[in-house]
KOLMAR-698445 format. One record per residue (C-alpha): chain; x, y, z. Coordinates in Angstrom, 3 decimals. Example, Ala and Ser with C-alpha at 12.3 -4.5 7.8 and 13.67 -1.06 7.14 Angstrom:
<rs>
{chain: A, x: 12.300, y: -4.500, z: 7.800}
{chain: A, x: 13.670, y: -1.060, z: 7.140}
</rs>
This chain:
<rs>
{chain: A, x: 0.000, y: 0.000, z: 0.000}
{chain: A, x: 1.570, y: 3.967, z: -0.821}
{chain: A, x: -0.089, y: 7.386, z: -0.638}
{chain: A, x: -0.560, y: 8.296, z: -4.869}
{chain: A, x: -0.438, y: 12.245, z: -4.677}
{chain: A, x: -1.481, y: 13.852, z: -7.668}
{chain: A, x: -0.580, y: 17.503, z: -8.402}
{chain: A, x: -1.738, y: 19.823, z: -11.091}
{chain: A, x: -1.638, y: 17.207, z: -13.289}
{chain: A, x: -2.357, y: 18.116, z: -16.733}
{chain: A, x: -2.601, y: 16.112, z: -20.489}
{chain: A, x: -2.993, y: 17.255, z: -23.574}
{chain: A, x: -3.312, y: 15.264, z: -26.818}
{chain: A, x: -2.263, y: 16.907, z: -30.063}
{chain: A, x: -2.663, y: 20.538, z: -28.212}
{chain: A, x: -5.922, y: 19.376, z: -27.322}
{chain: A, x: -6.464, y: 19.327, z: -23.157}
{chain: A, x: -7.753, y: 16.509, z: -21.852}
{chain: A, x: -6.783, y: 16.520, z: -18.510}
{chain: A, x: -6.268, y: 20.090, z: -16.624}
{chain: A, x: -5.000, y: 21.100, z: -13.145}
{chain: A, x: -6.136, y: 17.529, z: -11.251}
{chain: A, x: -5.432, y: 17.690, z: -8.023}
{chain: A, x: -5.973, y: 14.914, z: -5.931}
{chain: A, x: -4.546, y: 12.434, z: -3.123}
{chain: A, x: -5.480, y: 8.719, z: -2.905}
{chain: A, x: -4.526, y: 7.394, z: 0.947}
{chain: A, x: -2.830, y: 4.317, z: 1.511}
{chain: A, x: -5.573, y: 1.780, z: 1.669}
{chain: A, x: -7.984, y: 4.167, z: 0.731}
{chain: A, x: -10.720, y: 3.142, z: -2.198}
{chain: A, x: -11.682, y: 6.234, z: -4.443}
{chain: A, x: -13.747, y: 5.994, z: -8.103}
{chain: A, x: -13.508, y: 8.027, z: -10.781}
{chain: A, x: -16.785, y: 8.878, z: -12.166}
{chain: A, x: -17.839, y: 10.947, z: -15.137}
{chain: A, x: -19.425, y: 10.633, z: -18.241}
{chain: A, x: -17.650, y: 9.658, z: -21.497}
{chain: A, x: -14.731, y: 11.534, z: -22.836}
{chain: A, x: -14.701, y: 13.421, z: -19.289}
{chain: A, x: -10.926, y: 12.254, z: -18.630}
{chain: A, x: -11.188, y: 9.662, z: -16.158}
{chain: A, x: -9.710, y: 6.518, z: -18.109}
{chain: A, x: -6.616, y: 9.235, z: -19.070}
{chain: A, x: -6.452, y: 9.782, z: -15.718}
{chain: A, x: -5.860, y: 5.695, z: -14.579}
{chain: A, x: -3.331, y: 5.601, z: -17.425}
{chain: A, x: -1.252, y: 8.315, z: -16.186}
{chain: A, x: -1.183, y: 6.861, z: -12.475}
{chain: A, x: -0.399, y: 3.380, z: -14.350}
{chain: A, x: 2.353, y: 4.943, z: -16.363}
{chain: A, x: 0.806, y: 4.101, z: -19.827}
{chain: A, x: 0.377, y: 7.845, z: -20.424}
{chain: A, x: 2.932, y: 10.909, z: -20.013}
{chain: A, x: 1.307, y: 14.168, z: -17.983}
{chain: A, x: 1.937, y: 17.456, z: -20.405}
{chain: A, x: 1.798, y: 19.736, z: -16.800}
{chain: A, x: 2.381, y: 18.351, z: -13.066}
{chain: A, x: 3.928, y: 15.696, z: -10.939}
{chain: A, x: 2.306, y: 12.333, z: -10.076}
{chain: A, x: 4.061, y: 10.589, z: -7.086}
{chain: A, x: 3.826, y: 7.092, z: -4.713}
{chain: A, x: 4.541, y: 8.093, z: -1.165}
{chain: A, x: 7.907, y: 10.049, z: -1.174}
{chain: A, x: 9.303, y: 9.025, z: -4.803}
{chain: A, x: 8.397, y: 10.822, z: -8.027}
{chain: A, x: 6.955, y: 8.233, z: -10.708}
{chain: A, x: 6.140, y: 11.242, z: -13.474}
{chain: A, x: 6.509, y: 14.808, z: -14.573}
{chain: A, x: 6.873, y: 15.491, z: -18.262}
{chain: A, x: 10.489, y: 15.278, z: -18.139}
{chain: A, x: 10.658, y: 11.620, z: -16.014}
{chain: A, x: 8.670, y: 8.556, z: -16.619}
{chain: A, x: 9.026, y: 5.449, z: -14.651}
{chain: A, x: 7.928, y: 2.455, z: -16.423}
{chain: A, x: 4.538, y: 0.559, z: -15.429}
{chain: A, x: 6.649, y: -2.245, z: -13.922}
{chain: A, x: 8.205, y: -0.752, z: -11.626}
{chain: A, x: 5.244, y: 1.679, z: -10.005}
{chain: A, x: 4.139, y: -1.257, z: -8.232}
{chain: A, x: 0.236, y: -1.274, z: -9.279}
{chain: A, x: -2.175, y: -3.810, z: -10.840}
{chain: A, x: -4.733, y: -3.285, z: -13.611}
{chain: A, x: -7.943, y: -4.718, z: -14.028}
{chain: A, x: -9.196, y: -4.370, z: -17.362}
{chain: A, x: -13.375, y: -4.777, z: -18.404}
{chain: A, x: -11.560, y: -7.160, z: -21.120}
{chain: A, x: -9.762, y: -9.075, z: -18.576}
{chain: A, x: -6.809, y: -9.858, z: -19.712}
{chain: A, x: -6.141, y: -13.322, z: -19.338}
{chain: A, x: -4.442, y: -15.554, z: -21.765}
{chain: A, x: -6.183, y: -18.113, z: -23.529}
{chain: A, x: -4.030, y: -20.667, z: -23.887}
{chain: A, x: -2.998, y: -20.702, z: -19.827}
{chain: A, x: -5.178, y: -22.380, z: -17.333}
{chain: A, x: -5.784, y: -20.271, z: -14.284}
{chain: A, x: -2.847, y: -21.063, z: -11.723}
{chain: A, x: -1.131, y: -20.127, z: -14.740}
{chain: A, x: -2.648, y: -17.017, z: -15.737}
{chain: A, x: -2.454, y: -15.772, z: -11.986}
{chain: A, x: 1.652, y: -17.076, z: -11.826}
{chain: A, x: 2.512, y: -15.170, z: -14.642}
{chain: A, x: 3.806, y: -11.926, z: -13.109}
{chain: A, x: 6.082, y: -13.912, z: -10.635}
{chain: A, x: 7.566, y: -15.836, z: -13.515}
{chain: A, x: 7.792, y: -12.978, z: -15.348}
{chain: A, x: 10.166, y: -11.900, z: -12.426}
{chain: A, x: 11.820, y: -14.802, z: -12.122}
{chain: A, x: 10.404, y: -15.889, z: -8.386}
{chain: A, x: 11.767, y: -19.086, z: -7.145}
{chain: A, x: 8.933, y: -21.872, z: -8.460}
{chain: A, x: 9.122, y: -23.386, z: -4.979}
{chain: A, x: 7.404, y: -19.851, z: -3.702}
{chain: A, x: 5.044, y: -19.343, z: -6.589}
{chain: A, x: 1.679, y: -22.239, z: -5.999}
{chain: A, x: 1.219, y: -21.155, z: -2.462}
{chain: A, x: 0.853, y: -17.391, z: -3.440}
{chain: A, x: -1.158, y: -18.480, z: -6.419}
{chain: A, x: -2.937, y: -20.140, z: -3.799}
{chain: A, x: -3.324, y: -18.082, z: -1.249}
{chain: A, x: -4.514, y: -14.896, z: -4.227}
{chain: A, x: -7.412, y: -17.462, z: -5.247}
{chain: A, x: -8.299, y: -18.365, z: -1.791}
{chain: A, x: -8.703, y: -14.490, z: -0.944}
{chain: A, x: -10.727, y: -14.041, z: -4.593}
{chain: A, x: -12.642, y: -17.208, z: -3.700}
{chain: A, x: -11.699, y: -19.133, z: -6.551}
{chain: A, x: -9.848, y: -22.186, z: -4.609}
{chain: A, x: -9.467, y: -25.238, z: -5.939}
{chain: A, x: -10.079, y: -23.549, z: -9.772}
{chain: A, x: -6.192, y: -23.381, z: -10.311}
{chain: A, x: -6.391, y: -25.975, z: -13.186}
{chain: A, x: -9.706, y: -24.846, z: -14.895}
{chain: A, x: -9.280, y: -23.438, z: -18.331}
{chain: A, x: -9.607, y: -19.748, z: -19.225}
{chain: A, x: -12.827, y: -20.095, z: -21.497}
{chain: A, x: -14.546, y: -22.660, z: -18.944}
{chain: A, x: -15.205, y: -19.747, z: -16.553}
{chain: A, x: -17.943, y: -17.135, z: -16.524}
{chain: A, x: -17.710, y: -13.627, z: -17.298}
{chain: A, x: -17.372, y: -13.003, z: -12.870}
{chain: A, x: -14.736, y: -15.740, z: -12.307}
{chain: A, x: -12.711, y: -14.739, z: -14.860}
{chain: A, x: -13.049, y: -11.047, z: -13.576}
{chain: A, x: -11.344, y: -12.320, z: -10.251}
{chain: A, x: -8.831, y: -14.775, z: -12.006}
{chain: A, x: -7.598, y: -10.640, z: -13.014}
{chain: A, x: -7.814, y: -9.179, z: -9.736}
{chain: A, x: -6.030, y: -12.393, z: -8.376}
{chain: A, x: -3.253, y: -11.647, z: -10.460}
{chain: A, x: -2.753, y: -8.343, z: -9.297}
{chain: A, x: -3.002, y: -9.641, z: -5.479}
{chain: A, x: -0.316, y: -12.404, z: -6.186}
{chain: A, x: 1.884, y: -9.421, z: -7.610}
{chain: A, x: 1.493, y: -7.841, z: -3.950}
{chain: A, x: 1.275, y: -4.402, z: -6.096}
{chain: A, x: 0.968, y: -1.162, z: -4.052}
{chain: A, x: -2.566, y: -0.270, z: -5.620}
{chain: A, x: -4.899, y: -1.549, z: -7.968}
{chain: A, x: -5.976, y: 0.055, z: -10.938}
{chain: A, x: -10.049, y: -0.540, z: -11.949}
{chain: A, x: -10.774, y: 0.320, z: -15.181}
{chain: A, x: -14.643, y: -0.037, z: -16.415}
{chain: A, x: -14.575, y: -3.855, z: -14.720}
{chain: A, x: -17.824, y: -4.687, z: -14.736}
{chain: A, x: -19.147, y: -2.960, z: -18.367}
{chain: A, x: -19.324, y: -6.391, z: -20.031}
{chain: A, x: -21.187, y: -8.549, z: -17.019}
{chain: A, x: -24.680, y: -8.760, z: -17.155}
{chain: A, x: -26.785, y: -7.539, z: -14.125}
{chain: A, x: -26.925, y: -10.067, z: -11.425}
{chain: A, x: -22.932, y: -10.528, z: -12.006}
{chain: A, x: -22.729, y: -6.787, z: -11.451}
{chain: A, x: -24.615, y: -7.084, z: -8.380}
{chain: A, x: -22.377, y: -10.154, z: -7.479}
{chain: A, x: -18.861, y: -8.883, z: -8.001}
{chain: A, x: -19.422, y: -5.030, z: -6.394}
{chain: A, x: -20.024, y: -7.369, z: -3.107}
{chain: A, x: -17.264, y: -9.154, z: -3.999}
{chain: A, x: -14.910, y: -5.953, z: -4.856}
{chain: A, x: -15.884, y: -5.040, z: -1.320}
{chain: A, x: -14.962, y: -7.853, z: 0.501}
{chain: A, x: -11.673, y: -8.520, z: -1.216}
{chain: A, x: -10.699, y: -4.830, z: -0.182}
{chain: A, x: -11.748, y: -4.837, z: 3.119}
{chain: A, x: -9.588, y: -8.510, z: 3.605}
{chain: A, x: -6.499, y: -6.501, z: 1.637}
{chain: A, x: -6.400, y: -3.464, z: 3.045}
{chain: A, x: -5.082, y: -2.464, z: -0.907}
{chain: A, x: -5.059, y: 1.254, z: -2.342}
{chain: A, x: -7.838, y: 1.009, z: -4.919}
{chain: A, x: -8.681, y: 3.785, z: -8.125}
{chain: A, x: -11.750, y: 2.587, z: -9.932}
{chain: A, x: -12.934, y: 3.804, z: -12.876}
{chain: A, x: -16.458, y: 4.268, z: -13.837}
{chain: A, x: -19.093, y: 5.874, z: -15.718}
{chain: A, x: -21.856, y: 4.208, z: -13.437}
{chain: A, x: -22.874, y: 5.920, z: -10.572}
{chain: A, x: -24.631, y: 2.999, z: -8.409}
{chain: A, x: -21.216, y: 0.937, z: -8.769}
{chain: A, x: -19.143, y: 4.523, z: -7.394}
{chain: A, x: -21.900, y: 5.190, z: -5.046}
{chain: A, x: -21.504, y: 1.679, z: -3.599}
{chain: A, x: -17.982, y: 0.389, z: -3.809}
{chain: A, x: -16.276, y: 3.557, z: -3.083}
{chain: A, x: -15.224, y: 5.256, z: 0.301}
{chain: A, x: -14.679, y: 8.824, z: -2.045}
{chain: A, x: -16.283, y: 9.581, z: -5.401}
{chain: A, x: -14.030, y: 12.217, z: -7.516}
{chain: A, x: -16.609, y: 13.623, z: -10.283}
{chain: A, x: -14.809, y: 14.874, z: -13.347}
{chain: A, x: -16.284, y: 16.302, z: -16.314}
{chain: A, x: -14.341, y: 18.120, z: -18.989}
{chain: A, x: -11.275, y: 17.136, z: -17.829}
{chain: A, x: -11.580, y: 18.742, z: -14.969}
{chain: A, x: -12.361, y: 17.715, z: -11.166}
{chain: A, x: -15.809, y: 18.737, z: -10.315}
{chain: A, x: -16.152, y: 17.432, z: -6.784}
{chain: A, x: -14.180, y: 14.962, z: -4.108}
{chain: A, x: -16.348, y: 13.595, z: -1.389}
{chain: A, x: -17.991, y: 10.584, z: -0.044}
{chain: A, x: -20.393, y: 8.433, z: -1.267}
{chain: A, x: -23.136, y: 10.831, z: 0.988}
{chain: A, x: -21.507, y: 14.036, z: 0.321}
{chain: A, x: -21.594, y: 13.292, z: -3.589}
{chain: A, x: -25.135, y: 12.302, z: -3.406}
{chain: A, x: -26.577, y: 14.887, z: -0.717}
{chain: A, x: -24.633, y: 17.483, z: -1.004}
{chain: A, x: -23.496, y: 18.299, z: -4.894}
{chain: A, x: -21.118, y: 20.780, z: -5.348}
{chain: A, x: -22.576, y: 22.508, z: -8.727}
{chain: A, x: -25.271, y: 21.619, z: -11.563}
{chain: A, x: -23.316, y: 19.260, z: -13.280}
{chain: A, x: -22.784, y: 16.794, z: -10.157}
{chain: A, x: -26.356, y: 17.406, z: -9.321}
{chain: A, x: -27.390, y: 16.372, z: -12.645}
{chain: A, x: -25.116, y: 13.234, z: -13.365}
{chain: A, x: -25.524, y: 11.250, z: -9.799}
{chain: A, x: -28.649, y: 9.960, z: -8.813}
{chain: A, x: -32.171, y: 10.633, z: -10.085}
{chain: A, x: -32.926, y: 14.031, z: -9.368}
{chain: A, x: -34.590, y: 17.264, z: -10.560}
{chain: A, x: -32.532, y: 21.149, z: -10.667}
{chain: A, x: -35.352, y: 23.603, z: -10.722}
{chain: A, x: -35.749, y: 27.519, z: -10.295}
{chain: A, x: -36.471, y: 28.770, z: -6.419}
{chain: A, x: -36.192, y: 32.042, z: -4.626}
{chain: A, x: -34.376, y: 31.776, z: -1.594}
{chain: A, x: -34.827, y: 33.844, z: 1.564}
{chain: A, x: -33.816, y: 33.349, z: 5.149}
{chain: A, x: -36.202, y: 30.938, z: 6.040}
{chain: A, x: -35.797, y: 28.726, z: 3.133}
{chain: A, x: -36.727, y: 28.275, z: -0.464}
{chain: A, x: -39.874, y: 28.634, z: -2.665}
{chain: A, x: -41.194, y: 27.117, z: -5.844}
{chain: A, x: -44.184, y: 27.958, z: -7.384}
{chain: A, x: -45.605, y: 29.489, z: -4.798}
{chain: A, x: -44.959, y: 26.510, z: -2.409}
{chain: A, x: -42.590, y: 27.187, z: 1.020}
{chain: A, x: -40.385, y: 24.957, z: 2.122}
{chain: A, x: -36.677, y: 24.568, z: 4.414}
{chain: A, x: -33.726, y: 23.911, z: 2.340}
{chain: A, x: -29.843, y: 23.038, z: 2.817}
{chain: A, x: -27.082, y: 24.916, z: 1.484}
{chain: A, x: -26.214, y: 28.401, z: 1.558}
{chain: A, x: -27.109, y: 31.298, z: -1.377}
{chain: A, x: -27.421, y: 34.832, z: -1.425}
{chain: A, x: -30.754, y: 36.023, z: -1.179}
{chain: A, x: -32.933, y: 35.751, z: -4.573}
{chain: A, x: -33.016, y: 33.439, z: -7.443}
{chain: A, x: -31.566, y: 29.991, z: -6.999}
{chain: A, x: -31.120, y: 26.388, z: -8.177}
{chain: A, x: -32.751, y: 23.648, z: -5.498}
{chain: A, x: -32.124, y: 19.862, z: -6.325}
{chain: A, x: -35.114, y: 17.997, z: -5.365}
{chain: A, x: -34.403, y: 13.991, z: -5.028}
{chain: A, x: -37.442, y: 11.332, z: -5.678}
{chain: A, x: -36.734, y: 10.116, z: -2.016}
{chain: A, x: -37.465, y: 13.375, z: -0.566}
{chain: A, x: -40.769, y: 14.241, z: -3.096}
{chain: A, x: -44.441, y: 12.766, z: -2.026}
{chain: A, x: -48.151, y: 13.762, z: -3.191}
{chain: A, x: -49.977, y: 15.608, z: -0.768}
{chain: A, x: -52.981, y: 17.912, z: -0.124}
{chain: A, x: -50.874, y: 20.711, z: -0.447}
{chain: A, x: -47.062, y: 21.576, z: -1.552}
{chain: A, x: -45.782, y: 22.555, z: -5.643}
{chain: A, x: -48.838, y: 22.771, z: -7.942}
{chain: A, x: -47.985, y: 19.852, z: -11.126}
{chain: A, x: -49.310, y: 18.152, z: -13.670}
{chain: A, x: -48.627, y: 14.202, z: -14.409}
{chain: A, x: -46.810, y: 13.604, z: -17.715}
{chain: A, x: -45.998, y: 10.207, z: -17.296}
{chain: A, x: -45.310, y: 6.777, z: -15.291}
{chain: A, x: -43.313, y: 3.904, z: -15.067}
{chain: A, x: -43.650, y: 0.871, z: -13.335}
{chain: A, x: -40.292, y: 0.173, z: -11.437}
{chain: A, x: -42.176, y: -2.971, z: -9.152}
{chain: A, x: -41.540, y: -1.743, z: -5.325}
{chain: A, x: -43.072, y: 1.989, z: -6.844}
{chain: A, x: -44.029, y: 3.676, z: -10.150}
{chain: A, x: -41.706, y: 6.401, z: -11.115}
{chain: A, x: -43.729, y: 9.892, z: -12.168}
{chain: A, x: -43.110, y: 12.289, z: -14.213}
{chain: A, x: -44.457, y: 15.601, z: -13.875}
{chain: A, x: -44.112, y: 19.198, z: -15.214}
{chain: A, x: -44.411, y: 22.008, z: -12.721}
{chain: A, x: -47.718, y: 24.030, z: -12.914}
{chain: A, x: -46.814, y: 27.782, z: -15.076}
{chain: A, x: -43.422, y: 26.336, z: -16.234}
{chain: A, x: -41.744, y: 24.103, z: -18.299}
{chain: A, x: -39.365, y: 22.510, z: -15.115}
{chain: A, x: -40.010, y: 18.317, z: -14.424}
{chain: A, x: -39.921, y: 16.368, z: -10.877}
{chain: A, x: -39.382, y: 12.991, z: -10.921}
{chain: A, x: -41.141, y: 10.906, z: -7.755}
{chain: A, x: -41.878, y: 7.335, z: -6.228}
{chain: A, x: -45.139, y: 6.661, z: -5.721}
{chain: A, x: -46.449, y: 3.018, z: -4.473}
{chain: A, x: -49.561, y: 3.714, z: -6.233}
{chain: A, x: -50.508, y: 4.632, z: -10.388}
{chain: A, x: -51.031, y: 8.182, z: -10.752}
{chain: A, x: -53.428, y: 8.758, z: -14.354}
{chain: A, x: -51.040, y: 10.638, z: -17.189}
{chain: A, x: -52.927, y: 13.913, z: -16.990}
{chain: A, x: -53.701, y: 14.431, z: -13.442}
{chain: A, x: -53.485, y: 17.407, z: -11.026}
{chain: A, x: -51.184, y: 16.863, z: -8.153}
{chain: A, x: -49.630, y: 18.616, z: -4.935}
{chain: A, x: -45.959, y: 17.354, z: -4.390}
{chain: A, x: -44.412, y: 18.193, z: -0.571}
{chain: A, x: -41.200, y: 18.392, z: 0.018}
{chain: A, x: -39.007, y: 17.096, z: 2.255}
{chain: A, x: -35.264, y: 17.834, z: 1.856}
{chain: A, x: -34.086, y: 20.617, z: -0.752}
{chain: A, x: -30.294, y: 21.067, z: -1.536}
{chain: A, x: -29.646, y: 25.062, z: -3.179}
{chain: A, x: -27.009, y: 23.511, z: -5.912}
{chain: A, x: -24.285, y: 25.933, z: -5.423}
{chain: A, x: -23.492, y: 28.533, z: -8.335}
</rs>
């Protein structure tokens, strides 16, 4: 496990930024995702911790020692991290004691000291007793921890996530973000995961950095992220959620007419309130709107309505169908003013 410190970090490709003044500090043992939409910088961002990519601007270091500035580059191999690819990785023609040996033969470890670590890296994936299974006899989950086994046999400093669970199908998802968890919590390893989907961030992660444009948007936890967004554009990407106009006094916020208490701090006058389906329910009384549309979700039906004298949408749970067309009073419960 090291401290991975990055500072103003910038890349450019072809004079094009990609990357621009990323600051940020990954603890030893500490398990932080990268979220963002595509093209937002993230997956540049892995590759220049992993050494793959060059920064144009800053310094990237593992505790005390300098890895990269756009002068110095020290290899992949010797940063000390593993990468888990969506594609996996493995080689085909390799059974999986194999597959998971490879970076100790690669560095020419004694053979005597190689099948207990291969071992002891499947017993902590929970894959024991696969070590002579074939590559293509496992499903798309096993062969996702045959990868992360071979970074634990490597005893790398931190492991590198990059989109691992874009090519499982639900239930796998669900499957291997429990079992992400539990092989970090039994490692204690430094962990950067990549992702564009927020439930995995929002789940796996102990801090969520937000980027979007290349830039850093917001660093928080999972709660902070989700309760507390920093601007418009984290408000908008993580979790369901509706920005709509308020005016703000002392005492709280107002929409359409309707008073209610809000978090956050504004000036004064016109603002931006996020409103969250949790914290949304029909009432007798509350925002005057008009149902658009539902969807049935099976605990709830998800609707869709357009505030009364404007154009702006909620989105709420109800445990009951609401008709498409129908006039509705929506209290609320918790408001965040989305900072400006």
């Amino acid at each position: 496990m090291t401290d991975i410190k990055l500072q103003s970090i910038a890349k450019n490709f072809g004079g094009a930024p990609v990357l621009s003044d990323i600051d940020l500090d990954f603890a030893a043992g500490s398990f932080t995702a990268l979220l963002g939409p595509s093209g937002c910088g993230k997956t540049t961002l892995l590759r220049l911790i992993a050494g793959f990519e060059t920064p144009s601007a800053g310094e990237i270091l593992f505790g005390t020692r300098t890895v990269a500035t756009p002068e110095h580059q020290d290899a992949p191999e010797d940063r000390g991290v593993g990468i888990v690819f969506q594609s996996y990785a493995l080689w085909p023609h390799m059974d999986v004691a194999q597959n998971i040996a490879y970076p100790l033969r690669a560095r020419r470890i004694e053979s005597s000291l190689i099948a207990p670590r291969v071992a002891a890296a499947l017993r902590t994936v929970d894959l024991a007793g696969f070590e002579s299974r074939r590559v293509d006899e496992l499903s798309g989950g096993q062969r996702q921890r045959v990868a992360l086994a071979r970074c634990l046999v490597a005893e790398t400093q931190a492991i590198l996530f990059d989109e691992p669970l874009a090519n499982l199908d639900v239930h796998l998802r669900a499957s291997m973000i429990e079992a992400f968890r539990a092989i970090h919590q039994r490692t204690g390893a430094t962990i950067i995961y990549v992702t564009h989907d927020q439930a995995e961030a929002l789940a796996l992660a102990d801090r969520i950095a937000v980027l979007d444009g290349g830039r850093l948007q917001q660093l928080g936890t999972p709660q902070q992220i989700y309760g507390s967004p920093a601007n418009a554009m984290v408000a908008g990407f993580v979790g369901r959620g509706s920005i709509v106009s308020a005016t703000v006094d002392g005492q709280g916020a107002s929409v359409a007419g309707h008073h209610f208490a809000a978090r956050g701090t504004a000036q004064t006058g016109p603002a931006k309130l996020l409103l969250r389906p949790e914290s949304l329910h029909l009432a007798d009384a509350g925002i005057a709107a008009t149902v658009d549309g539902l969807s049935y979700k099976g605990p709830v039906y998800e609707l869709h309505l357009t505030i009364t004298g404007s154009r702006e949408r909620l989105v709420l749970d109800s445990p009951e169908p609401v008709a498409v067309g129908a006039k509705v009073h929506v209290a609320v419960t918790d408001a965040w003013i989305v900072p400006g």
